[in-house]
N, C-alpha and C positions, 0 to 999 in steps of 0.2 A: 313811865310805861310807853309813854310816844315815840320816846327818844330811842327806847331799845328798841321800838319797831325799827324807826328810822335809821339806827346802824345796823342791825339784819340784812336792810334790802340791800344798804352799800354792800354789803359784802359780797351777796347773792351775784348782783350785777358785777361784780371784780373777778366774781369766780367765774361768772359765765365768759366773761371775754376771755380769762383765760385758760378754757377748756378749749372755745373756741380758733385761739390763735392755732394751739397744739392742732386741733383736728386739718386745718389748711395745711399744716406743715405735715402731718402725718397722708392727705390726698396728694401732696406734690409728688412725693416719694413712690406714693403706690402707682401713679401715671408714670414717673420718668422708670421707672421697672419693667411695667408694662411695653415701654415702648421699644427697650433694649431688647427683652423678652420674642416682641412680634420682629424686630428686625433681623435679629439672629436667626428666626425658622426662615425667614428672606432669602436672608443673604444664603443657606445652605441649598435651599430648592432652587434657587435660580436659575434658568437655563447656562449663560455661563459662567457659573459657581463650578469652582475646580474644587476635586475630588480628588483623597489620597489614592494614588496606584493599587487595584487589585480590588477597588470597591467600586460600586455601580452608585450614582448617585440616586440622590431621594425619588427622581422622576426614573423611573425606567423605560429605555428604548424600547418603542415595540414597532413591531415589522414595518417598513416603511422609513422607519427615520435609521439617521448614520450613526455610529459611534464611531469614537479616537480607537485604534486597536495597536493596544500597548506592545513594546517588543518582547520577544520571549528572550530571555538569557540562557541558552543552552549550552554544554562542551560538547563538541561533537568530536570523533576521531576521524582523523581522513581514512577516506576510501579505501577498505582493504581487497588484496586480488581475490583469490578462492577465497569462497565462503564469508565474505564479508559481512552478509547479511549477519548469519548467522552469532557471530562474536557482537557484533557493535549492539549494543545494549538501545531500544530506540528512546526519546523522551517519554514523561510520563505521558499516559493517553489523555489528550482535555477532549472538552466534550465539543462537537463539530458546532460550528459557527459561519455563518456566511455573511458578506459585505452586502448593504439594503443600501439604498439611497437615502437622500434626507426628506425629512418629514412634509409631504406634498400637502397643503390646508386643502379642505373640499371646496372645489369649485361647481357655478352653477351652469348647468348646461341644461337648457330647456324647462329652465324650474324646476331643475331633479340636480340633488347634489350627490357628486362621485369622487372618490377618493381616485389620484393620480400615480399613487403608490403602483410598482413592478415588481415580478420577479427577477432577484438578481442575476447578470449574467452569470458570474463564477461562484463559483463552491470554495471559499478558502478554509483549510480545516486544519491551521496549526504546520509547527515546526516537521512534523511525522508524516501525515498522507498528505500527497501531492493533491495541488487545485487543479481543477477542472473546470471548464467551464461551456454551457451548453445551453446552445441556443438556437433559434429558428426567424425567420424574417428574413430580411433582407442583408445578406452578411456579405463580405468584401476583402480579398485575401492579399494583400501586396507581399508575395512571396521572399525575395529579397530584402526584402524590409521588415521582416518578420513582425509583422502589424496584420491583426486581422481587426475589421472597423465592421462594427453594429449601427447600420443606416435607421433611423426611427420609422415606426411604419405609421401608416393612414391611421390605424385604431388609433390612435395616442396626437393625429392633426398634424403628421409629418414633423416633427418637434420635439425635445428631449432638453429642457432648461434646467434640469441639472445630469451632463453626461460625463460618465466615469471612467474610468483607466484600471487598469489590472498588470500585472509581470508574472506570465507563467513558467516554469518551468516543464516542460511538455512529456516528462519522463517520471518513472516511477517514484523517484529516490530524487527528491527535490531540492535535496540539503546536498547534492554532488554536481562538484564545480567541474567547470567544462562543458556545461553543456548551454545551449545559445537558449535566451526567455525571449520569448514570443509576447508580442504587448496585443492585448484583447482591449479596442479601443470605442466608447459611445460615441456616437457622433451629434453636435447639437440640433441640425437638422439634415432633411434627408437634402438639399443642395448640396452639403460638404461632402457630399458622398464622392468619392472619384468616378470615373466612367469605366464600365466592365469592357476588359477586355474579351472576355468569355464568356458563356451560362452553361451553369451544372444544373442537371437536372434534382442531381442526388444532392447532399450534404455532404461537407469535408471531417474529416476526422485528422487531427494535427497531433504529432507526437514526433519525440525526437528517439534515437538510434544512439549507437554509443553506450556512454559509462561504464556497467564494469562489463557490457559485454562480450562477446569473445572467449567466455569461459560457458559451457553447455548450457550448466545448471541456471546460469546469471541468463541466460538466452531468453530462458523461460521464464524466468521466475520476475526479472525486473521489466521486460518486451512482451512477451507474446501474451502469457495467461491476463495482463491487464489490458494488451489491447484486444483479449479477444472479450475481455469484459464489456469494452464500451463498444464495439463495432457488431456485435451478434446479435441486438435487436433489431440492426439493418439489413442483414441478411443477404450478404451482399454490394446493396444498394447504397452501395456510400464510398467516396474519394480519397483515400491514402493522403496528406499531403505530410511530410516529412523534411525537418530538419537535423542536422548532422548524421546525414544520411550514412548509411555504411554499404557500400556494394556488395560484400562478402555477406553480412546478412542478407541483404536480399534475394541472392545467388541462394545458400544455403537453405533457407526458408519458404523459399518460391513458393511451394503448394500450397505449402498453409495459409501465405497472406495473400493468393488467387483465390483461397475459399472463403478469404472474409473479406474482400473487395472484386469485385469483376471489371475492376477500372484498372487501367498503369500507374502507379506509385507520379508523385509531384515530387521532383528534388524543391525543397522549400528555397531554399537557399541561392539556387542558380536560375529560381524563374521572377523574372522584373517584370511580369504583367500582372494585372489586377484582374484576378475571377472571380465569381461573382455566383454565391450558393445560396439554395434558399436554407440552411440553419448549418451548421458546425460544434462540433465537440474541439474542444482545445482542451488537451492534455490527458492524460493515461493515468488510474489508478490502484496501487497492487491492494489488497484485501490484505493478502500476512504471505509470508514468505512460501513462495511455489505452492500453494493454495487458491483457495477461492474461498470463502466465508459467505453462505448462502441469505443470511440476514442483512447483508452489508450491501448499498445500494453500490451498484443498480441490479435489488435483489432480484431473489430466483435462481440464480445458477450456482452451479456445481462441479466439480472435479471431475465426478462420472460422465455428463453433461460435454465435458471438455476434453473428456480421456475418448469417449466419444464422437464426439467433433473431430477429433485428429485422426480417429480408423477411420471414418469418413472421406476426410482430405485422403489421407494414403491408400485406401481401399483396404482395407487391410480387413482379412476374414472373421476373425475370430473374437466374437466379446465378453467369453468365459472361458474357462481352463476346462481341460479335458473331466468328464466326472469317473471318480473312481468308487468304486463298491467295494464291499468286503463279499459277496456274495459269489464271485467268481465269474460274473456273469460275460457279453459281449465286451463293456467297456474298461474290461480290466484287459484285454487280453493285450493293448499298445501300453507301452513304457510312459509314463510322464514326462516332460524332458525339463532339465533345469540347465538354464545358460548361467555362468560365471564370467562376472566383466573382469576380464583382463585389463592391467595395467602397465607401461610402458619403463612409467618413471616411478618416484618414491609413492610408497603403502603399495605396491604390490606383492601377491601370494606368491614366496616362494617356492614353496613347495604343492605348487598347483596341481601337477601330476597326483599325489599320494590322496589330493580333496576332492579330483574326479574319480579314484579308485576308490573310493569311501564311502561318495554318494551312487555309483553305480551299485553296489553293495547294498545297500539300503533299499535300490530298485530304479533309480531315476534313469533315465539316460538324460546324461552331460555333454553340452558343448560348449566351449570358448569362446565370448563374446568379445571382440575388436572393436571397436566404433571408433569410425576415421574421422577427421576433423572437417577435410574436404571436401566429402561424400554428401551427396542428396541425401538428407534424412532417411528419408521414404525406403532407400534400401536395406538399411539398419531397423528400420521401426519394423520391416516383415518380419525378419529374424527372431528380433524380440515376440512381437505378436503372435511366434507359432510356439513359442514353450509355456509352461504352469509354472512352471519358479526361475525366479531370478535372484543372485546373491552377489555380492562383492565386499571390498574395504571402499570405507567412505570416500567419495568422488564423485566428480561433475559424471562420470561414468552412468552413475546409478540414475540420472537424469533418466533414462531410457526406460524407466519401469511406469511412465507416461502411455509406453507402447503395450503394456499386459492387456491379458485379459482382465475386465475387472473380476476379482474373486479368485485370480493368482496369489501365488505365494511370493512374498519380498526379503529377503534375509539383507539387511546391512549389519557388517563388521565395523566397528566401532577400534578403530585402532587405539594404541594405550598412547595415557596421560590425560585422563580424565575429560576425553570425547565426548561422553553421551548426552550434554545437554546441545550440541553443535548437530550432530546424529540426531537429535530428534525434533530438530528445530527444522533442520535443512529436509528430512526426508522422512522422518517417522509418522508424524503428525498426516504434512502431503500424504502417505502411504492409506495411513486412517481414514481421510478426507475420500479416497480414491478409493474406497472400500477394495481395496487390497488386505490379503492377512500376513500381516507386517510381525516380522521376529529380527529382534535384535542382539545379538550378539558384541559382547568385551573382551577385547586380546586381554590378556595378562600380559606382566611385564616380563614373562618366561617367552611369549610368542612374538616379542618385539625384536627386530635385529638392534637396537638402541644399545640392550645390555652390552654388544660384540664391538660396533663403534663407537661408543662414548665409557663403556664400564659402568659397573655397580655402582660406584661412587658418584656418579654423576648425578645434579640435583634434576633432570630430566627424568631420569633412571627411578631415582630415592624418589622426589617428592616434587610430582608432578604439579602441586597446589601453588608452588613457588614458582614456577614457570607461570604459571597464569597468572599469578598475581602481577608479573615485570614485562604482562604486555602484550598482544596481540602477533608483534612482528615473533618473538623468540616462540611462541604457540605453534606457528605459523612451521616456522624454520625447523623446530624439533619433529613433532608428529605429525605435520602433514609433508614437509620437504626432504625429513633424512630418513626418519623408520620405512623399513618394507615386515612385512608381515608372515611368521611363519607357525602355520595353524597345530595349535595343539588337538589332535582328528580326535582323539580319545576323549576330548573333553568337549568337541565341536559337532562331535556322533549326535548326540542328543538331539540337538538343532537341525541336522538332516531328517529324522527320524518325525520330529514336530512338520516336520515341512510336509510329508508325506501323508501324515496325518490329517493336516488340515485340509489337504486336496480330497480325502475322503470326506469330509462333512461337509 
């Protein structure tokens, strides 16, 4: 009996160490896990732990600190003449994003801790809208040197130990080569500052001239309506400075850009001195093509606003259409008048005479609108300004319905070969925007001279779909460079009749 105690307990003890061994071997295990476990979440959070492209890692920047900004791989098409806007397809929209500095730690000042963080100077918003950049303090223009420098101010202990660099392109369409970037430069302290040649009282507004302008529509659409975006809060009070100046704009545009400056224009380019502003805007942003987008900073404004602004610059009398009643009363007793823009070269109305006898018919009085290339706006914008409807084929032409009354009538002709998303990009939309009552008309391929110079067989002619698919330039060269337009009036009545119409309600 003692004995079989006494082998029991051997066993007991044999088992126990070898329970035991296994449980050490089974702790090592669950520690060396543990440890790969905890280094792995490490190594991913890390400050610099790389991350694959197009993810944010596990810390996310927030205002104040920098990120890497990845490039964008876009195809763009080069710069086309007329209408370019309108065909080039833009990237997809991302959403705005602006360059911060890097992450300032709180420092103590007087036993109160303050974060060092700024607002950034420039607005960078992607492949699509041009950067801006806007700021106030102590700024510094080496004109010649196309370098504007942000001196650090007092607030901040004259000092700036991490200052930044920017490359603007100072025009609407930023993705278009040729034209000169302007460096927007911080300065570490305010010693590095150069010494002013001058003092402005106002602020500088920096934009450049050029690209596709030269064509009416591009005048406005890619120059003026954006820079009268950034310079109409100042109201004047603020500095032109200008690189890739154009003389012939300047010339042509005079009035308008005395109404949003009361200074003389700075050629950027040809001045080697250093002035010296208290804040500056560096570069010009369009909203969407010959528009304004009232949400879109620097919101509040608008078309009307702007269509506005320009009777203003021109004096121009009139900011509604004549009112017409059915009643017979006083203001029925004058004609409406509709001007028709004439055109020189290809998409013009042949048969212009038989669509002034057609709309007189109907009741309008008609006149033929010219608009000279060399001419002071301002004498062409009266013209416009004294009729209720205006009509033509699609053209920098039609630019001029800037000058209506708001609450005019706008007729664009849509020439054939599948226009109307070009038509309503370049002037339908604007037209809406501009609360104008906007009617659109489609030639058919009956009212195209095309059928005459190219024939029926022609894949221009047949199956306009195939022209656009082989490219911008053959688009270009078919319906905007060889058809002229000859109005089918029987089928075009309608549209006069609508016109007339809406000037009654």
């Amino acid at each position: 009996m003692g004995g079989d105690q006494g082998k029991l307990m051997k066993n007991l003890r044999g088992a126990g160490q070898k329970y035991l061994g296994v449980g050490f071997l089974l702790g090592f295990f669950l520690v060396l896990l543990t440890y790969f476990t905890v280094s792995e979440q490490f190594a991913i959070s890390a400050p610099n732990g790389e991350s694959s492209p197009g993810h944010r890692s596990a810390a996310t920047p927030a205002v104040g600190e920098k990120r890497e900004q990845l490039p964008a791989v876009i195809e763009q098409e080069p710069p086309k003449t007329e209408h370019a806007a309108a065909e080039a397809k833009p990237p997809p929209i991302q959403e705005p994003h602006t360059e911060t500095e890097p992450e300032q730690k709180p420092v103590t000042d007087g036993g109160e801790e303050r974060a060092r963080a700024k607002k950034p100077a420039c607005d960078i918003q992607g492949p699509w809208a041009s950067d801006v950049c806007d700021v106030t303090g102590d700024v510094r223009i080496h004109g010649s040197a196309h370098t504007v420098l942000l001196a650090p101010s007092t607030e901040i202990g004259g000092a700036n130990p991490n200052p930044q660099e920017w490359k603007i392109v100072p025009y609407s369409r930023k993705h278009f080569s040729g034209i000169p970037t302007v460096t927007v430069r911080e300065l570490a302290s305010a010693a590095a500052a150069p010494a002013c040649a001058s003092r402005s009282p106002v602020p500088a507004l920096v934009l450049a001239m050029g690209g596709l302008t030269g064509n009416y529509w591009h005048d406005f659409s890619d120059i003026m309506i954006p820079l009268y975006l950034q310079a109409a809060r100042f109201e004047g009070e603020v500095q032109l400075v200008v690189t890739n100046i154009q003389p012939w704009y300047v010339g042509k545009y005079r009035t308008i850009l005395k109404k949003l400056s009361n200074y003389e224009i700075i050629d950027m380019d040809k001045d080697d001195t250093v002035r010296c502003f208290p804040g500056a805007v560096v570069g010009i942003r369009m909203h969407k093509e010959f528009s304004i987008d009232p949400e879109r900073d620097p919101v509040g404004h608008s078309m009307p606003e702007f269509t506005k602004f320009l009777r203003s610059a021109f004096s121009l009398p009139r900011d509604t259409p004549r009112k017409l009643n059915n009643g017979g009363g006083e203001e029925t007793k004058k004609k409406p008048r509709m001007m028709v823009i004439s055109r020189r070269h290809p998409r013009k109305i042949v048969n212009v005479e038989e669509l002034v006898a057609a709309a007189e018919r109907v009741g309008f009085e008609v006149v033929i609108g010219d608009p000279p290339f060399n001419v002071d706006v301002g004498e062409f914008a009266r013209e416009v300004n004294a009729v209720d409807a205006l009509g033509g084929v699609h053209g920098a032409g039609l630019t001029n319905s800037l000058f209506l009354p708001t609450g005019a009538v706008f007729i664009q002709i849509n020439p054939y070969g599948n226009m109307e998303h070009i038509g309503e990009v370049d002037f339908g939309i604007p037209a809406v925007d501009m609360k104008l009552k906007y009617i659109a008309y489609s030639a058919g391929v009956e009212e195209s001279t095309l059928v005459d110079t190219l024939g029926r067989d022609h894949p221009a002619v047949k199956d306009p779909e195939s022209v656009h698919r082989s490219g911008w330039n053959k688009v270009a060269e078919y319906y905007l460079g060889t058809q002229d337009i000859k109005l089918d009036l029987v089928r075009f009545q309608p549209v006069l009749r609508q016109a007339m119409q809406l000037l009654r309600e």
